[in-house]
C-alpha positions in Angstrom: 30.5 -90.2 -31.1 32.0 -88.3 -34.1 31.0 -85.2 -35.6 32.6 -83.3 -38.5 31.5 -80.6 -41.2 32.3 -82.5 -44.7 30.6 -79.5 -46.6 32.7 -76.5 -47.0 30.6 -74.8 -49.7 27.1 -75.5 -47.1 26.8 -72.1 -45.3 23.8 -73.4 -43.3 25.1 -74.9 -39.8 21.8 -75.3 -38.2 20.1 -77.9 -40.0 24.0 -80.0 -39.0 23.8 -78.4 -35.5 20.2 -79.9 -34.8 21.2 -83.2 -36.0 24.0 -84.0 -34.3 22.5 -82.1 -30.8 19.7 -85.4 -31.4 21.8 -87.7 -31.9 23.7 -87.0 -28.8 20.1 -86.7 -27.2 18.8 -90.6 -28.8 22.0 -92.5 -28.2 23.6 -90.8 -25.1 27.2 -91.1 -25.7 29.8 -90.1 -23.0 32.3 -89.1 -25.1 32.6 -86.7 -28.3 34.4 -85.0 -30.7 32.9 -82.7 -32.9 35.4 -81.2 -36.0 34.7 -77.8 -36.5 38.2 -77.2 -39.1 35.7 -76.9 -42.0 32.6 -75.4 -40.5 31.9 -72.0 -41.7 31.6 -68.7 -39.9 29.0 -68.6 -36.9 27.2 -65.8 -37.4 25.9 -63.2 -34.5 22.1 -65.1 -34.7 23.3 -68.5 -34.9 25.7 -67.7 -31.8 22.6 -66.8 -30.0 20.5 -69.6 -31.5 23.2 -72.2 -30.2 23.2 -71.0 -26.9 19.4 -70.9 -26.6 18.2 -73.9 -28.4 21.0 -76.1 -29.2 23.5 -76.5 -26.0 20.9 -76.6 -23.3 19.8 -80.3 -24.6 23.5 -81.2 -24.8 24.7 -80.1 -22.1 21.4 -81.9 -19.9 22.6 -85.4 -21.6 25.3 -88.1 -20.2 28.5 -86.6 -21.6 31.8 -86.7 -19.7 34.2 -86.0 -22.1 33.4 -83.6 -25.1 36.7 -82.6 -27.7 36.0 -79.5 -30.2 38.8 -79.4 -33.0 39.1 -76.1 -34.9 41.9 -75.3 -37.7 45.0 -73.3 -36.4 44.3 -69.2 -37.4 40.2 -69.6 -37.9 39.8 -67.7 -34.2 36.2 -66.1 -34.8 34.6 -70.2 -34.5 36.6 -70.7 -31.6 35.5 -67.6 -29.6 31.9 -67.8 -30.6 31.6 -71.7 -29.1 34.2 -70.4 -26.1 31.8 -67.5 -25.5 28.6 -70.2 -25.7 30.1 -72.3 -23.4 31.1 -69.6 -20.8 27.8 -68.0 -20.9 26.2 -71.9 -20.3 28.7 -72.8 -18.1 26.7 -73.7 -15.4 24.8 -76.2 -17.5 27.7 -78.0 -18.0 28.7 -81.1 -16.1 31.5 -82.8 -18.6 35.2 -81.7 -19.4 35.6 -79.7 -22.6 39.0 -79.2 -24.3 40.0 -77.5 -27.5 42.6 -79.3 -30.0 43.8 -77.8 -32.9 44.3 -81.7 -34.6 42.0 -85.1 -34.7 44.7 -86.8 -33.7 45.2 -84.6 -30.6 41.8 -85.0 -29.7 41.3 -88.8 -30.3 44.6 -89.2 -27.8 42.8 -87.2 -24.9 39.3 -88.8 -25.6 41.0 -92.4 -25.7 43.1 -91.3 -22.5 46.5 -91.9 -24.6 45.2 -95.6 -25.8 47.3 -95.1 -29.0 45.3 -98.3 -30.4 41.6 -97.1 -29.6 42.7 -94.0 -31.4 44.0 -95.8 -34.4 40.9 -98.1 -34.8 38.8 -95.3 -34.2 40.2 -93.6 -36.8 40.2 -95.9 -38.9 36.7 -96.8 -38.2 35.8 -93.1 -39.4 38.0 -93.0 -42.4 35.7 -96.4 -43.8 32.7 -94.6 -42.7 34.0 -91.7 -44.9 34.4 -93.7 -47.9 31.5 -95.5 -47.9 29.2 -92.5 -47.4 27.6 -91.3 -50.7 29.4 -87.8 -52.1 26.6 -85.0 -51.8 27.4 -82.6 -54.5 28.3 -79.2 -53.3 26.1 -76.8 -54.3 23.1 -76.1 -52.1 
């Protein structure tokens, strides 16, 4: 399963946040990368929100492997989750790494299967163009 923030200019993360914590919840998958290069700063209540009410049904669900992609110098997302994490550590029961590239990320999830990576990718890029463009203003 695939997760990424398409909407820059949407400031609101936990209408996203809740949808993709039930997907993983209805379809169970085992491995995940979520894209967080675009999502915007988590603020002080939504890093307590995420650690109250959005991890703890993740981190109950089937997931081995679980790949978070943030964007090289954007530090304050990556501590926030980091901190989450820690904190909830004891929930967890699947590997978590931190890539600063898709393509990194896609390698480790596909354990270095360069042609799962490549059809997954490309299975994301058609999904990408086919999806409907949402204008940008909220």
């Amino acid at each position: 399963m695939r997760f990424q923030w398409l909407r820059p200019a949407n400031r609101v993360i936990r209408p996203a946040l809740m949808h993709g914590r039930d997907l993983v919840v209805t379809h169970q998958p085992t491995h995940v990368l979520v894209d967080f290069t675009d999502l915007p700063p988590i603020s002080m209540s939504d890093e307590l929100w995420m650690s109250v009410h959005w991890f703890p049904p993740i981190a109950r669900q089937s997931l081995r492997c679980v790949a978070l992609v943030y964007r090289s110098g954007h530090l304050h997302n990556q501590m926030a989750t980091e901190a989450m994490f820690w904190v909830s550590k004891h929930l967890m029961r699947f590997q978590l790494q931190l890539f600063d590239s898709v393509p990194a990320a896609l390698d480790w999830l596909v354990a270095g299967n360069a042609g799962a990576a490549q059809r997954l990718q490309a299975e994301w890029n058609a999904e990408l163009d086919a999806a409907p463009r949402l204008p940008l203003s909220i």
